[in-house]
N, C-alpha and C positions, 0 to 999 in steps of 0.2 A: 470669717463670716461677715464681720463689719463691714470688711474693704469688697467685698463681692456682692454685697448691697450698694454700696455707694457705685459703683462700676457699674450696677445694675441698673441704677437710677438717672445717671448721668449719662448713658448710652441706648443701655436696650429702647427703656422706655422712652425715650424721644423718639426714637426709630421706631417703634407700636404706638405711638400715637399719630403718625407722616402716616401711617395708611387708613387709619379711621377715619371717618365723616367731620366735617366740623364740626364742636362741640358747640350746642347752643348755652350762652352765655342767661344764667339764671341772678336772677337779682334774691339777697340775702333779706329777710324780710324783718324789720327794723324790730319789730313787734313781736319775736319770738322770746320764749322762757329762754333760751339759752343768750341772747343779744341784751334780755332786760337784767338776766344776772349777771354778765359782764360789766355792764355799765354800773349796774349797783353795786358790784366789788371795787370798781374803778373809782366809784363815791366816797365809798368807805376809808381805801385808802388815802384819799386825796383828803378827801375832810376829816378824818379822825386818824390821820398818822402818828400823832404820839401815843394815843393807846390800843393801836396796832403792832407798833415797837414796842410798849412797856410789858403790854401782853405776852408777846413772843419769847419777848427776856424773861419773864418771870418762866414762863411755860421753860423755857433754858436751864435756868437756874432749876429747877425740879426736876427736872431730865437729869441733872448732872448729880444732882443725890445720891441718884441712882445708881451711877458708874461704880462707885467702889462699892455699892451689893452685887454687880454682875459676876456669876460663876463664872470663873474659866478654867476649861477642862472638858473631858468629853466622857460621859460616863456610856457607854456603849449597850447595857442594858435596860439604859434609861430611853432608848432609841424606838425599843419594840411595845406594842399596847401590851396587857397582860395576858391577849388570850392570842396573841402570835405564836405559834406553834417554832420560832428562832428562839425568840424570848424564854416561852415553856422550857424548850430543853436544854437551855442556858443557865435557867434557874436550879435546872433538878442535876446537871452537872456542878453546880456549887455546891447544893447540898448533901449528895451523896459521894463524888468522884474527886473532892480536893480543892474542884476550882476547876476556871474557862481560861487562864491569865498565867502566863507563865515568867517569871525571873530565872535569868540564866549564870551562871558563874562560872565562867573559863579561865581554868588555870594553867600555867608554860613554866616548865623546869626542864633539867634535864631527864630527870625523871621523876613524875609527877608519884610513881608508887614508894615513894621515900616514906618512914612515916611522919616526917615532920612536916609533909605536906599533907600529908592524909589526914594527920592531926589537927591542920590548918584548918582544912576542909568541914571537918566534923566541928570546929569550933563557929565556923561561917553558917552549918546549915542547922546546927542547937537555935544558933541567934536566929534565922530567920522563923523558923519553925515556932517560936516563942510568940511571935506579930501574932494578934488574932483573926486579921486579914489571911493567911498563912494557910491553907487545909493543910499540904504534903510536903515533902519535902525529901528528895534523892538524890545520894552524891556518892563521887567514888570511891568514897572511905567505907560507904555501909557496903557496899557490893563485895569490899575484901574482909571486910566483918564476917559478914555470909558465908563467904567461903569458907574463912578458917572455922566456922560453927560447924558448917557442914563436913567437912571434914575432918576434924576430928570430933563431931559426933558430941560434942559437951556443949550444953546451954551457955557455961560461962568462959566458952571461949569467942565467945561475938566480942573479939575486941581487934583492935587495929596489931599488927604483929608488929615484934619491937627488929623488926631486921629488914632490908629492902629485898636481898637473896628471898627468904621466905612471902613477902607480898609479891615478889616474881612468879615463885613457884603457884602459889594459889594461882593468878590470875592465866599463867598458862594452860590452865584443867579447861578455860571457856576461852581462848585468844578469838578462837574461830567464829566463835555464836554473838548473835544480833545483842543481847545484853551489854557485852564486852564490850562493841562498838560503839553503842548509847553512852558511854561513859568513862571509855578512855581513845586515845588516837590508838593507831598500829605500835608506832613507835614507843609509845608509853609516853610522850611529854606533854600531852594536853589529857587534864582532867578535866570532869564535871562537873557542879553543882545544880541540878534544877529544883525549883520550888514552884508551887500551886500557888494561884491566890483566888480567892473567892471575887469573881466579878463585880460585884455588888459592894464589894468592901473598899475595892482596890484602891481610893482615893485618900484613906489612910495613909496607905504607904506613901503619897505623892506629899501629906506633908511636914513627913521624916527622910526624903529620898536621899537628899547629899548626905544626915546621919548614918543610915542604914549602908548606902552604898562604903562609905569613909571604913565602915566599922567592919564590913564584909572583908572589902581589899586592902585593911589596913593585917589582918588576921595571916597573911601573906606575905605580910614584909621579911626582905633579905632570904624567905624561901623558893617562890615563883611569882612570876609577873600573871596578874589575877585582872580580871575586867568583869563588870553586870553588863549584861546586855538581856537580849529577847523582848518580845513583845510586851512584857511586864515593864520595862526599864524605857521603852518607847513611848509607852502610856506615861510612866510618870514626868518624861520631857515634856510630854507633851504640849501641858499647861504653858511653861515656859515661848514653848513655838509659835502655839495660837498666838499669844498676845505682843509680843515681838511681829507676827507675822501681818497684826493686825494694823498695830502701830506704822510698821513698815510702809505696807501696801494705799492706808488713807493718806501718809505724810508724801509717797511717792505722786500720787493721783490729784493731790489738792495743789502740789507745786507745780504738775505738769497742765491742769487746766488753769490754775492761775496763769500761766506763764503764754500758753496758749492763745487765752482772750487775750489778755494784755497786746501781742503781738497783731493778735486779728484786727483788733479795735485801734490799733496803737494810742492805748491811753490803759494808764495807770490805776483809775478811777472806776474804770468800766471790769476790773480785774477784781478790786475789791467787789466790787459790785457781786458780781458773780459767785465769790465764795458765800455770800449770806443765802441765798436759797439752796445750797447744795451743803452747806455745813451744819445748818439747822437740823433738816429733818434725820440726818446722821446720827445726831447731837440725843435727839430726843428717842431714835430707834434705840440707842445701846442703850441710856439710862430707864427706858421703856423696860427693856430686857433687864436689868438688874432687880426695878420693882415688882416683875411679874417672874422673877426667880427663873429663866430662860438662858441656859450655858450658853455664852462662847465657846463653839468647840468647830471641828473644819468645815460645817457647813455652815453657822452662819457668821462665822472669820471673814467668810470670802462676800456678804453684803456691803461694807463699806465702800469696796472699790472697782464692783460691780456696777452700784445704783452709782456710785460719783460718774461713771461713764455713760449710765440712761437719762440721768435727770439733767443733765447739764444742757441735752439738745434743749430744752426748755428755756434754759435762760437765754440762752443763744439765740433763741427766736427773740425775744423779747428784747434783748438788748440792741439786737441787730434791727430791730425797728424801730426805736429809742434815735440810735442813730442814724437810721433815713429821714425818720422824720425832723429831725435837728439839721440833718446837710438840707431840706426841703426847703426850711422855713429860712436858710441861709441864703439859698440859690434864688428861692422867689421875693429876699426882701420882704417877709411877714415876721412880726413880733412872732419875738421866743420867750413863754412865757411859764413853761415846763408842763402848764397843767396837759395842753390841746398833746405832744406830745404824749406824756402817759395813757392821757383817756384813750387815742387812738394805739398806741403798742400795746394795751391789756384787752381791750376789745378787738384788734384788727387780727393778732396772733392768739386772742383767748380762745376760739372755737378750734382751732387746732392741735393745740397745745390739751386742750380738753377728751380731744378724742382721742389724741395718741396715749396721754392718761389712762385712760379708763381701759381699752388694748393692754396695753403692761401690767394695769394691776388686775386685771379680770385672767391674763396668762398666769401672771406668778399666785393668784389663787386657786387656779387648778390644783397646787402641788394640795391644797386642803384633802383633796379625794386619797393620799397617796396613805399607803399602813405607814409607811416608814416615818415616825418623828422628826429626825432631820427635814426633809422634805416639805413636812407641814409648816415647820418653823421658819423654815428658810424662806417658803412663799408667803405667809400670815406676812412676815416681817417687810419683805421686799414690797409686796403689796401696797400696805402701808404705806412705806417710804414715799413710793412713788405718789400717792395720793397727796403727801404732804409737802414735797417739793411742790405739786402741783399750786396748793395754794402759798407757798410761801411765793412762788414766780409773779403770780398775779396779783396777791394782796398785799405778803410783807415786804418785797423788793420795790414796788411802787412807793411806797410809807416810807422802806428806807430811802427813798431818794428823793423824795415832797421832804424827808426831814434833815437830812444831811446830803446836801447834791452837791457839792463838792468845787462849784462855781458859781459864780454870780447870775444873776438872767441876765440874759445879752437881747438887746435891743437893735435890731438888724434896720439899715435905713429900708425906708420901703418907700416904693412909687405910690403904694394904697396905704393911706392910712387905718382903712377898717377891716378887722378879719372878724372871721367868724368865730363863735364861741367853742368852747372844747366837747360840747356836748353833740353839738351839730358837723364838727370833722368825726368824731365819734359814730355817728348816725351814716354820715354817708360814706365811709368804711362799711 
């Protein structure tokens, strides 16, 4: 979609505008709210940089508090509001049917109706059945339980048969029927174990999972090769994937636009540059979400390396006219003096940067309207974001370079000794 926007913009539309009329040419009117608060963020920054910076840091530094309260994980009936007719029968499947969430336990022998696998088996689904996360629990030790109950007719013969011949025999009375299939292979060499767990609870189990798992397949050694799997055992990785995935995806994004400007700009400086208004508001959205008790979980895992790819056009304007204005004042021999530069790249690019702004975040607050949790969090969050790149572009990226710019002023010879002030290249931008 990106690359067919840009193809879009760099073709069609020059070609849709070669047939329209000439556009008449409107002059920006000096005197508007939006010209006068550019120039008074432009102020701000320039005259009050260190507690522009101090501010930012401290605001940082609280942000990051925050990072080890943020949940991670994804509780999935924390997704729906209370009166979601999903949610509803979500809830009343936990209360009355065992559970929404299943752990699975598949076992491989030569023959899984041994009883010292069967035994395995009932020892694997006692312990999970114990969890109070846990409703139900069926495996296919009880199934040959049953059998030998029902046929021979006595209550106290619900027990596992002491001979394989005889669990053969029982299980051939039902080879053919759907039952049989739920719980053993054709062959006989894959058994079952499935367990319920109450959706609501399930995060319990996520933090005893490698205990529980260890203790399930450990119940199988030297008899069959035993593995958890199912949707139960997916949820409890889960945790693990989110924040690996998270990690991953900001560490990949923040080297590849680092690496990006650097190349663009060919300077080093202009690279650092760039990671502070795009690492900030990242900075402050996730420990944001840990103080307002807001999971990490797959929908908003994927806001880090999302907004690094929206908010950057931002900087990129700004920096990219940072340095026109600096090869200007090179080429016509006018003092460089940093301020005339900033005033005109935060006012010259600030009404645009403004309105692409407020597009983004006014899209990504639609998701507000949506039932689904996810959705709202994921826009509330991104929204945001982009708001706050917005001002880190124009206020604190200014501040950080009025207070650490990374060169000396360069004094260009010039044919005219007098230039004009920053206020007045400012103005007529």
């Amino acid at each position: 979609v990106v690359m067919f926007a840009l193809l879009y913009t760099l073709i069609l539309v020059p070609i849709a505008f070669s047939y329209l009329p000439p556009l008449t040419v409107k002059t920006v009117k000096d005197s508007g709210f939006i010209h006068r608060m550019l120039v008074g963020t432009a102020d701000l920054a320039w005259k009050h940089h260190r507690p522009v910076v101090i501010v930012t840091v401290l605001i940082g530094l609280i942000a990051a508090l925050g990072i080890p309260r943020t949940e991670v994980g994804a509780d999935f009936q924390a997704y729906f509001h209370d009166d979601d007719p999903v949610g509803v029968d979500a809830r009343f499947v936990d209360q009355h049917l065992g559970g929404t969430i299943t752990i699975e336990v598949v076992a491989e022998a030569d023959d899984v109706r041994q009883p010292e696998v069967l035994r395995a088996m009932e020892r694997a689904r006692v312990y999970l059945q114990e969890n109070p996360a846990v409703g139900t629990a069926m495996g296919s030790e009880q199934l040959v339980r049953t059998l030998n109950e029902r046929y021979m007719g006595d209550p106290e013969a619900y027990v596992i048969p002491d001979t394989l011949p005889r669990s053969a025999q029982l299980l051939e009375l039902i080879i053919g029927d759907e039952i049989y299939r739920d719980y053993f292979s054709t062959d006989a060499r894959i058994g079952r174990l499935s367990a319920r767990v109450n959706g609501s609870e399930y995060r319990q189990l996520g933090e005893h999972s490698e205990e529980i798992e260890a203790y399930v397949v450990g119940q199988f050694d030297g008899l069959a090769r035993a593995e958890m799997t199912g949707l139960g055992k997916l949820i409890l990785n889960l945790d693990s994937y989110i924040l690996s995935s998270q990690i991953r995806s900001i560490l990949v994004a923040f080297i590849t636009i680092g690496l990006m400007i650097c190349l663009m700009f060919r300077s080093l400086r202009f690279g650092f540059y760039a990671l502070i208004p795009n690492a900030t508001p990242l900075l402050i959205i996730v420990g944001a979400m840990g103080w307002l008790r807001i999971s990490l979980d797959v929908a908003t895992v994927m806001i880090g390396s999302i907004m690094l790819g929206l908010i950057v056009d931002d900087t990129v304007h700004f920096l990219a006219r940072l340095r026109l204005e600096e090869r200007a004042a090179k080429a016509e021999g006018r003092n460089w003096d940093l301020r005339t530069p900033l005033y005109a790249s935060g006012v010259g690019t600030g009404r645009a940067l403004l309105t692409t702004s407020i597009i983004l975040a006014a899209a990504f607050w639609t998701n507000l309207a949506a039932s689904f949790k996810v959705n709202q969090n994921f826009g509330l969050l991104s929204g945001i974001a982009v708001c706050l790149a917005l001002v880190c572009d124009l206020l604190v990226l200014p501040a950080v370079i009025r207070w650490l710019p990374l060169r000396k002023e360069v004094v260009f010879k010039a044919e005219e000794t007098s230039r004009s002030t920053a206020a007045d290249t400012a103005t007529e931008l």
